[in-house]
C-alpha positions as a Python dict, from the first residue, in 0.01 Angstrom:
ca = {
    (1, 'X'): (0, 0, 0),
    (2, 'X'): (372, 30, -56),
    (3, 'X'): (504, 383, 72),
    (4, 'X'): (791, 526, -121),
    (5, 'X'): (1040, 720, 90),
    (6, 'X'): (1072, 1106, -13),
    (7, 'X'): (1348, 1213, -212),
    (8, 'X'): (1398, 1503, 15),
    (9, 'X'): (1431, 1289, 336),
    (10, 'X'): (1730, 1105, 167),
    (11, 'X'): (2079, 1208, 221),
    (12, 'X'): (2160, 1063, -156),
    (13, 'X'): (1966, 1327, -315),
    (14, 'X'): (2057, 1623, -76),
    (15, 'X'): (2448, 1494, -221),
    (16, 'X'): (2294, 1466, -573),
    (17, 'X'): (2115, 1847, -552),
    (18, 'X'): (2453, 1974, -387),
    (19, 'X'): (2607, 1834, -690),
    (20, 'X'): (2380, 1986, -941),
    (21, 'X'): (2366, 2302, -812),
    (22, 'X'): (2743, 2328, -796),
    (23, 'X'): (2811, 2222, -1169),
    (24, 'X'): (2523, 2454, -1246),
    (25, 'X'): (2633, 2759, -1074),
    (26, 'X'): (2999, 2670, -1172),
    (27, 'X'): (2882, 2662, -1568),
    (28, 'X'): (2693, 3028, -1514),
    (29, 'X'): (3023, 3141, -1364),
    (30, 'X'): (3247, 3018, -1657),
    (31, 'X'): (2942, 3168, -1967),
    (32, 'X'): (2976, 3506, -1771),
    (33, 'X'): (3346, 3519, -1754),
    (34, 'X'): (3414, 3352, -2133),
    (35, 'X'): (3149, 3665, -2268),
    (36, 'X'): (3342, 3924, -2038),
    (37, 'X'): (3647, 3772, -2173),
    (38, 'X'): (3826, 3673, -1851),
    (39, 'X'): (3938, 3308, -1766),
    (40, 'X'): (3668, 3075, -1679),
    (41, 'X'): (3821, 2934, -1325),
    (42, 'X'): (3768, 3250, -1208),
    (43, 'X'): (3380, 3255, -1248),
    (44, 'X'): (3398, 2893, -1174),
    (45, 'X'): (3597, 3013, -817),
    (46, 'X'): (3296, 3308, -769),
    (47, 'X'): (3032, 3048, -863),
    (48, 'X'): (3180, 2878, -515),
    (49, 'X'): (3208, 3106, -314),
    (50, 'X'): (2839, 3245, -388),
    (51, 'X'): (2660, 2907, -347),
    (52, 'X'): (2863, 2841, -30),
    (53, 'X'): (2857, 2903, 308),
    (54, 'X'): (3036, 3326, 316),
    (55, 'X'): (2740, 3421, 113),
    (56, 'X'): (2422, 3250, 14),
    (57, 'X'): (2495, 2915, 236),
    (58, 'X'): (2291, 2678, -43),
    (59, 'X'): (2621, 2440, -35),
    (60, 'X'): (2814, 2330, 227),
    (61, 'X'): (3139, 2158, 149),
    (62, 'X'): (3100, 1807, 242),
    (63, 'X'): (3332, 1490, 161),
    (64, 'X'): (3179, 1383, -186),
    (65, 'X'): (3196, 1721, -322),
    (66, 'X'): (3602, 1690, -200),
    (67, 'X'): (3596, 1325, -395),
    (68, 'X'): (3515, 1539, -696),
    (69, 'X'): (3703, 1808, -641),
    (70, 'X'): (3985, 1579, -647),
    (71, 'X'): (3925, 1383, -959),
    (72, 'X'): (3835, 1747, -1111),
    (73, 'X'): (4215, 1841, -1024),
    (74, 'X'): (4329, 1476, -1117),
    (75, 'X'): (4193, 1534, -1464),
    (76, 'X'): (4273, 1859, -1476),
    (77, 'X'): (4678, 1749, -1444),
    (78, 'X'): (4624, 1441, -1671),
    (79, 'X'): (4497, 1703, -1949),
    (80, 'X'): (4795, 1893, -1904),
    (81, 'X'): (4969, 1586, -1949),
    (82, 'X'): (4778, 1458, -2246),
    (83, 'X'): (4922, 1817, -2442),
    (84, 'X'): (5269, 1749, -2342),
    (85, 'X'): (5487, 1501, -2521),
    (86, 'X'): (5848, 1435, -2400),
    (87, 'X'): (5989, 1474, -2709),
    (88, 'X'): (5826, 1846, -2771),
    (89, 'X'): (5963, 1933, -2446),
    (90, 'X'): (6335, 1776, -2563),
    (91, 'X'): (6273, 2049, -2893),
    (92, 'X'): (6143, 2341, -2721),
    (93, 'X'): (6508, 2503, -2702),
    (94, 'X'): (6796, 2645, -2511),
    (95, 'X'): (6571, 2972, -2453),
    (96, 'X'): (6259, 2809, -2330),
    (97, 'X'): (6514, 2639, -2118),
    (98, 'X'): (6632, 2920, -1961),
    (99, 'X'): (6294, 3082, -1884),
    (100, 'X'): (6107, 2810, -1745),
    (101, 'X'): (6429, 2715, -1506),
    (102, 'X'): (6491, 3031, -1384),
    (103, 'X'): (6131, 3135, -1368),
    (104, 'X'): (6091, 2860, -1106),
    (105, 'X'): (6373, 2921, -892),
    (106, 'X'): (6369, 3332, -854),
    (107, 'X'): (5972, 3300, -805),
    (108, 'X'): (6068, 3022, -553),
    (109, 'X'): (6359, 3145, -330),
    (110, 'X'): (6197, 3488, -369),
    (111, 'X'): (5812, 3291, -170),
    (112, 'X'): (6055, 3074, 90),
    (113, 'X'): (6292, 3370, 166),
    (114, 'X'): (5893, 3605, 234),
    (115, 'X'): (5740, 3293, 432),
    (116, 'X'): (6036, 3279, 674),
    (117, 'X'): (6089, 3635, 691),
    (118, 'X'): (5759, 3670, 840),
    (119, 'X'): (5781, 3381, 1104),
    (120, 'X'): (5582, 3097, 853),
    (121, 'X'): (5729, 2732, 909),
    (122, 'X'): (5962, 2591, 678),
    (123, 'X'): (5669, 2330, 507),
    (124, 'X'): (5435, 2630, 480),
    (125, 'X'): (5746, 2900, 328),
    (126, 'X'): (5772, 2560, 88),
    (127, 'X'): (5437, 2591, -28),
    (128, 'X'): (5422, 2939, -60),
    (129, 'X'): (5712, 2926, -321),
    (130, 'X'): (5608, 2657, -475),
    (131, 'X'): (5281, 2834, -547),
    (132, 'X'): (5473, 3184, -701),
    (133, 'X'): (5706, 2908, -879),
    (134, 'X'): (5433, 2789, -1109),
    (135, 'X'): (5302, 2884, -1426),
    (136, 'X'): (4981, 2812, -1588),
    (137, 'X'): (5004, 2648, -1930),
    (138, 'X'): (4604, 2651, -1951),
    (139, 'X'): (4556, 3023, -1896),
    (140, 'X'): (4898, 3106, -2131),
    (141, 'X'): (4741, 2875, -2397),
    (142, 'X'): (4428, 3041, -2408),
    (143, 'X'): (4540, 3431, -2404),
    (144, 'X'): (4754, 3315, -2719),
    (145, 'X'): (4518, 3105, -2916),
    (146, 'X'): (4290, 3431, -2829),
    (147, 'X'): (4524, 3646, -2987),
    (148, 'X'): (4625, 3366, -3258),
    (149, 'X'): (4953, 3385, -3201),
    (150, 'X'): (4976, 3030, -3102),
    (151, 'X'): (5248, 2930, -3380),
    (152, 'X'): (5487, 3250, -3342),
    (153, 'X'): (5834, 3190, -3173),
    (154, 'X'): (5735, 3404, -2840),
    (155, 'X'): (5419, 3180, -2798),
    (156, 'X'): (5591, 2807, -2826),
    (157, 'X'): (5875, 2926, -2560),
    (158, 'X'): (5615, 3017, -2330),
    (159, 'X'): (5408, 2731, -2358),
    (160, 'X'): (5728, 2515, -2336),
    (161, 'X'): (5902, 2717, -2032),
    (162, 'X'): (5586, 2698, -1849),
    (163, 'X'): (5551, 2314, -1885),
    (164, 'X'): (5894, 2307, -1717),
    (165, 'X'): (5765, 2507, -1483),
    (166, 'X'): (5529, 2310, -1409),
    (167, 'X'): (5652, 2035, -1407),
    (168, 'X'): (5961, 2177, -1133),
    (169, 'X'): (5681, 2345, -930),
    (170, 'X'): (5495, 2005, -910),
    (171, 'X'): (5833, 1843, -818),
    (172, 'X'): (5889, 2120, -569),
    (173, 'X'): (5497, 2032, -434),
    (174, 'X'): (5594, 1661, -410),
    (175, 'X'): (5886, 1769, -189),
    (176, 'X'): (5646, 2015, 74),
    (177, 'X'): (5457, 1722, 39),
    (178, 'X'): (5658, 1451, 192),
    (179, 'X'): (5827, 1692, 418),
    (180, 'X'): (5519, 1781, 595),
    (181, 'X'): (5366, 1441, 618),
    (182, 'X'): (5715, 1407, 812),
    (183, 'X'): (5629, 1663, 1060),
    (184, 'X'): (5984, 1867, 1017),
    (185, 'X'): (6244, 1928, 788),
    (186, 'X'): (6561, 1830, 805),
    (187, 'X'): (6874, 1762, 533),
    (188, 'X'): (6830, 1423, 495),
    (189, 'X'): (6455, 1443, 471),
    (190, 'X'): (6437, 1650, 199),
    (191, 'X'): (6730, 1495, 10),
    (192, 'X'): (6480, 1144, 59),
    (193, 'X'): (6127, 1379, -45),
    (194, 'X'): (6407, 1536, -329),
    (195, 'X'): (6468, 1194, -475),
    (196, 'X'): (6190, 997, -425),
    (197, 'X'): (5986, 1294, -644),
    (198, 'X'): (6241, 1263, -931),
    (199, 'X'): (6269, 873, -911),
    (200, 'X'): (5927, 879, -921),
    (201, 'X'): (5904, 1141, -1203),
    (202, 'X'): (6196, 977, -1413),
    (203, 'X'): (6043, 646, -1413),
    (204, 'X'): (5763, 706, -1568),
    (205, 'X'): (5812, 993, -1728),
    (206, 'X'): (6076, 830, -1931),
    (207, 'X'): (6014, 491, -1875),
    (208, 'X'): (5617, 510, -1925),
    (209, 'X'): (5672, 703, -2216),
    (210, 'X'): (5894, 458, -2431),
    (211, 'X'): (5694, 181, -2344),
    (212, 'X'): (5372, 402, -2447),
    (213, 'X'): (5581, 481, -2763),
    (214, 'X'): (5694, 168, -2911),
    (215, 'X'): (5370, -13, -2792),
    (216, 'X'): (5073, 244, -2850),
    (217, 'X'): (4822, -23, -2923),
    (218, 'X'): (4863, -108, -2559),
    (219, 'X'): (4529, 72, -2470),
    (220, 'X'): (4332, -115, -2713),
    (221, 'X'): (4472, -470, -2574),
    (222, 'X'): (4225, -557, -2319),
    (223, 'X'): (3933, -710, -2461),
    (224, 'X'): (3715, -421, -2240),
    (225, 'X'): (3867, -163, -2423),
    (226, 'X'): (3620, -35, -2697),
    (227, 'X'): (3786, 321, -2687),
    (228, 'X'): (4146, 422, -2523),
    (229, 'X'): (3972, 624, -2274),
    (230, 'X'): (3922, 326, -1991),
    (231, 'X'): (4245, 194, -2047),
    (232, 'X'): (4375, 546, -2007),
    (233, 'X'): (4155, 633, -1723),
    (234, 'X'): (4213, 349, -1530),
    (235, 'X'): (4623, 413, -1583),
    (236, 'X'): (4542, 751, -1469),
    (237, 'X'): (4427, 666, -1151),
    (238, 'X'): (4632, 432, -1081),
    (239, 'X'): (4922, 627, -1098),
    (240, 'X'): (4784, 950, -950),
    (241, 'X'): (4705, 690, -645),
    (242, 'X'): (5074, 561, -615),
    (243, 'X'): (5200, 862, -604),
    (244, 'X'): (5011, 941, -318),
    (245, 'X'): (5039, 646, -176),
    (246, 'X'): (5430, 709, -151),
    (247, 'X'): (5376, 1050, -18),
    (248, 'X'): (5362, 1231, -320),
    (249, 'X'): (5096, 1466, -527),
    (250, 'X'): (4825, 1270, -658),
    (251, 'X'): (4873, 1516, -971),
    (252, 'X'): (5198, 1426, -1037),
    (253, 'X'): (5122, 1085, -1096),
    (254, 'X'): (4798, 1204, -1306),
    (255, 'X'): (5017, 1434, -1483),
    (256, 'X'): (5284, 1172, -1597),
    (257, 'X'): (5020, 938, -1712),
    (258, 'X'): (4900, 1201, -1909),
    (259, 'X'): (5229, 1227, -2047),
    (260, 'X'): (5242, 870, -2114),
    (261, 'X'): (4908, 870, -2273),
    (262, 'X'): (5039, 1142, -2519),
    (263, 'X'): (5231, 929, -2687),
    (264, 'X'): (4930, 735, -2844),
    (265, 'X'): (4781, 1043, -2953),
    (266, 'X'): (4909, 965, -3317),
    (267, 'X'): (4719, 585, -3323),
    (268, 'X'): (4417, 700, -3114),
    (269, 'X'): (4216, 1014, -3062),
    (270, 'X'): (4254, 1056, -2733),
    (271, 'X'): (4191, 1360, -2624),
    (272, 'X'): (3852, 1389, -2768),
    (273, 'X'): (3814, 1032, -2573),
    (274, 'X'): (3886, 1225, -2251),
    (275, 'X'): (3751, 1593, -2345),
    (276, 'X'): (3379, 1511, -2189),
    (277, 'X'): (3606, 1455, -1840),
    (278, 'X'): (3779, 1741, -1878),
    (279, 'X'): (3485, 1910, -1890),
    (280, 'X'): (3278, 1752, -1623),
    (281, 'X'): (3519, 1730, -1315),
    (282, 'X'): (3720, 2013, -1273),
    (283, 'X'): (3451, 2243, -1242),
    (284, 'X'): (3381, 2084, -937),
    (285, 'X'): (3737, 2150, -792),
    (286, 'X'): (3769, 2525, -937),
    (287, 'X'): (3420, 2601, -729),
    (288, 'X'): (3492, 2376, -452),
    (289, 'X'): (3789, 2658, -386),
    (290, 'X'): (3524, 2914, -372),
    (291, 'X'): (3323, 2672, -116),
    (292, 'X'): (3618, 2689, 144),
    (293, 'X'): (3685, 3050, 53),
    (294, 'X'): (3601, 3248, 391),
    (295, 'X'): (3472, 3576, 255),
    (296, 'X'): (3532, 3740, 614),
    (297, 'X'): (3894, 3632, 631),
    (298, 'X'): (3971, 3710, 249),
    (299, 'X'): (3810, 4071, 300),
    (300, 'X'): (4003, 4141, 640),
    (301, 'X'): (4240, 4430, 631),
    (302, 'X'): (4550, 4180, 703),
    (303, 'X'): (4411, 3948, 468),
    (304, 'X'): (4352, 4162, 159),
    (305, 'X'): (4724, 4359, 231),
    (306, 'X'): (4847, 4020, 204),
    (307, 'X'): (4683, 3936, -155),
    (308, 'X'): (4846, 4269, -237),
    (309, 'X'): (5205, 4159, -139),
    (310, 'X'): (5186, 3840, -291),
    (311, 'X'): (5064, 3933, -602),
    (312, 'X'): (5332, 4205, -618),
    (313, 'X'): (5595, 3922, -524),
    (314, 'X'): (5413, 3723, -772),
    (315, 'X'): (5519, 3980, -1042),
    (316, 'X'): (5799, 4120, -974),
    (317, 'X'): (6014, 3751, -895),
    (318, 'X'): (5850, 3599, -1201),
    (319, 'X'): (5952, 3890, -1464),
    (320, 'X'): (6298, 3890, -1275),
    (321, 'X'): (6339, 3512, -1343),
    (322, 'X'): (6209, 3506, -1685),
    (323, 'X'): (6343, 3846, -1863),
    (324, 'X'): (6746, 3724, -1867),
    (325, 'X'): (6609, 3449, -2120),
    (326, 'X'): (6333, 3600, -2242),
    (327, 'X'): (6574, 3909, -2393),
    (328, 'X'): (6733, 3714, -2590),
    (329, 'X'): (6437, 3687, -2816),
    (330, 'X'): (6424, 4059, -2901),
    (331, 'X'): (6201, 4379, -2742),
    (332, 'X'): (5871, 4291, -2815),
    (333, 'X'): (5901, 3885, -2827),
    (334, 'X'): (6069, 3914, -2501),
    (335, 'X'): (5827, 4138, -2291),
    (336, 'X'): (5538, 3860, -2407),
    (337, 'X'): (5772, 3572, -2335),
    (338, 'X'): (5840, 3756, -1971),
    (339, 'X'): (5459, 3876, -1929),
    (340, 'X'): (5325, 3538, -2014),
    (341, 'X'): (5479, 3334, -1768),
    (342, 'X'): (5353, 3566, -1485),
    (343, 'X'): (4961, 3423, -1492),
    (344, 'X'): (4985, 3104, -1177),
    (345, 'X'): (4607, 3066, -1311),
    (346, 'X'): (4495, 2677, -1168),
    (347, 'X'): (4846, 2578, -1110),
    (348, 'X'): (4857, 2839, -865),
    (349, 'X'): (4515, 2728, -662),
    (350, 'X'): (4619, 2342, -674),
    (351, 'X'): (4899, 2411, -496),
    (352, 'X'): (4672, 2646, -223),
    (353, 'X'): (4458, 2403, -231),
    (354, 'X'): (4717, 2077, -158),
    (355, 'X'): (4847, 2292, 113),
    (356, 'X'): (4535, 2319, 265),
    (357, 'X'): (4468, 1929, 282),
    (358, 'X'): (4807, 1888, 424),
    (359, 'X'): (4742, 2165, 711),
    (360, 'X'): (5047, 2379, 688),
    (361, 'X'): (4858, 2659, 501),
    (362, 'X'): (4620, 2864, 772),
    (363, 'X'): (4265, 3011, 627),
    (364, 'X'): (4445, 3302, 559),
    (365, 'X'): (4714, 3214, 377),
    (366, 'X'): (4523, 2967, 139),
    (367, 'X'): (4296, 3286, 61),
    (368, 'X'): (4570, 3473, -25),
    (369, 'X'): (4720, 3258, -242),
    (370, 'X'): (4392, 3179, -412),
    (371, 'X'): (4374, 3569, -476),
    (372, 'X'): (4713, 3606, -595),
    (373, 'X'): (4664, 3354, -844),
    (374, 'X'): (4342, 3540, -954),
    (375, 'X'): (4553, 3842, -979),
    (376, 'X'): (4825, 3753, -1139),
    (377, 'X'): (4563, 3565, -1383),
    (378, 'X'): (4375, 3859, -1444),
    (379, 'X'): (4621, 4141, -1489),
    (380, 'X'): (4828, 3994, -1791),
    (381, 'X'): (4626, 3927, -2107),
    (382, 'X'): (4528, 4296, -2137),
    (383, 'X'): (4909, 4368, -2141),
    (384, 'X'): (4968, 4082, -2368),
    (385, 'X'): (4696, 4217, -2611),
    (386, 'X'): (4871, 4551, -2613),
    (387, 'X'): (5193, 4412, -2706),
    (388, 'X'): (5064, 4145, -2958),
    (389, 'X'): (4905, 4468, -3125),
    (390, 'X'): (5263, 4609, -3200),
    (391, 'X'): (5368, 4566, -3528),
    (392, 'X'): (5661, 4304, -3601),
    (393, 'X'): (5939, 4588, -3626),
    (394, 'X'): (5857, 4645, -3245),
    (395, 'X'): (6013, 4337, -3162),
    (396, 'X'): (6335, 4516, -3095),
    (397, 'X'): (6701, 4403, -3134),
    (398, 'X'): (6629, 4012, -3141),
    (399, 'X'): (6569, 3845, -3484),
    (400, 'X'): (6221, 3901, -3595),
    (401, 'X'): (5901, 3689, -3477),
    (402, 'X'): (5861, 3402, -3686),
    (403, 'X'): (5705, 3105, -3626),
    (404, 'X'): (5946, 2853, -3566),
    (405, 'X'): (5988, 2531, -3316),
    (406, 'X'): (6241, 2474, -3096),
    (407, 'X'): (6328, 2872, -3019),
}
């Protein structure tokens, strides 16, 4: 008679439950948050944190939960990619210009200058302004195609100063990156980390892309290649893994392929080619944050005044960096171009969580940056509601609201 091991006694299917239950709990957390009307990452980030270890200890975090937690954040990038073509950003305008540059670098001098000040390292200070130097496009996005106010002038330079945003903040990322895998800082290391990032980005941000543009049928050449998607996959990963192979993100390379990708998206349908992705991995990554989330640490006195002053920082630096531009759309156009860019959302976390891996942010840190970015994610779309409310002749001294590209 031919015995049959149990499922239970193999360590396949403990992964494989660990796996289920996560995406499960994960999906409850983002269904409770979409009816309550908050972002989804943050039930997704809850979801985590209850199945793991600080409260009901069904999960442990484990190396194949990181593997997906990984691709969930590699896919997450590439999607943010995917919705931004070089030449929208090129016709986004002077004033979304202005915003998303200066939002970066008040946010970021304003996160070095605090880390230093209070004895951090010079890799960690780095992180900690690159994380109040982002801006999430996802959670922007979603407030304003919420409100349907997607096409109006104050919407587009948003979307298109926080793409610049991002895209500096990544760049900034790439830098903390290569200087800690160095071990110090010094001029000429970060003037090598500096470079290398935008070699790396111009490349194929501009090279990729006008390849991808005059040749679009490219990811229907191999004879494998029933849809774009493995053709873009597989360039996805492949890039994401150079870059880290060099010492960079992995999302920056999985966000410039995205960008590269983009420029098909006339020829093929891509995105709903990579959609089911986008749906299935970064769940994984948004709850894996809530796995490594200490509860104990995040509630400690130190830890929680921390959250506080970070967030506040958060705030404060952002609206400081983006209001000079953002006035010159008018009163009301120019508190929801200011207000918008303050949400770090997931942009926010990826960096908390890169620092992490790289071991220059301590427990504490990484779950105060987590909670800043839920803060600063949670407190703006009621104020942006409000002020999307106000009729048109609120908008102050600017020209009126209209929807046009390019503001």
């Amino acid at each position: 008679m031919i015995s049959l091991p149990l499922a239970a006694e193999s360590p396949v299917a403990g992964v494989i439950a660990d796996l289920a239950i996560i995406l499960f709990a994960a999906k409850l957390g983002d269904e409770l948050f979409k009816r309550l009307g908050q972002p989804a990452l943050v039930g997704e980030i809850l979801a985590g944190l209850i199945v793991g270890p600080s409260v009901l200890g069904i999960v442990e975090p484990g190396e194949t939960i990181e593997v997906f937690a990984e691709l969930g954040v590699v896919f997450i990038l590439f999607w943010v990619g995917l919705e931004t073509k070089l030449s929208e950003m090129r016709a986004v305008g002077k004033t979304a210009g202005i915003v998303g540059v200066a939002g970066v670098f008040v946010p970021f001098v304003a996160g070095v200058g605090a880390g230093l000040v209070f004895g951090e390292s010079t890799e960690t200070s780095l992180f900690i302004g690159a994380a109040l130097a982002a801006t999430s496009v996802g959670i922007t996005s979603a407030v304003f195609a919420d409100l349907k106010i997607l096409a109006t002038r104050a919407a587009r330079t948003v979307l298109g100063a926080a793409v610049i945003d991002d895209i500096l903040a990544l760049l900034l990322v790439a830098v903390a990156v290569g200087i800690a895998a160095e071990g110090g800082v010094d001029a000429a290391g970060i003037l090598i980390s500096a470079g290398l990032a935008f070699g790396f980005v111009a490349v194929f941000a501009l090279g990729g892309t006008a390849v991808m543009r005059r040749a679009p049928q490219l990811l229907h050449a191999p004879r494998f290649a029933d849809s774009p998607l493995l053709p873009a996959v597989i360039l996805c990963l492949g890039i994401a893994a150079f870059a880290a192979k060099i010492g960079l993100a992995a999302v920056i390379g999985a966000f410039l392929a995205g960008m590269i990708v983009a420029e098909t998206k006339e020829q093929h349908s891509i995105e709903d080619e990579v959609a089911p992705l986008y749906a299935f991995f970064p769940p994984f990554f948004f709850a894996s944050i809530g796995l490594n989330l200490d509860l104990d640490v995040l509630l400690e006195p130190d830890t929680l005044l921390l959250v506080v002053g970070l967030s506040a920082l958060a705030i404060v630096s952002k609206l400081a960096g983006a209001w000079p531009g953002a006035r010159r759309l008018g009163g009301r156009d120019g508190k929801i171009v200011a207000l918008g860019m303050v949400p770090r959302g997931e942009v926010g976390i990826i960096v908390a969580g890169i620092g992490q891996v790289e071991g220059v942010l301590s427990t504490e840190l990484f779950a105060a940056i987590v909670g800043m970015s839920i803060v600063t994610t949670l407190v703006v779309p009621p104020f942006l509601r409000r002020l999307a409310a106000e009729p048109p002749g609120a908008s102050g001294p600017g020209p009126p609201a209209t929807p046009a590209a390019g503001a």
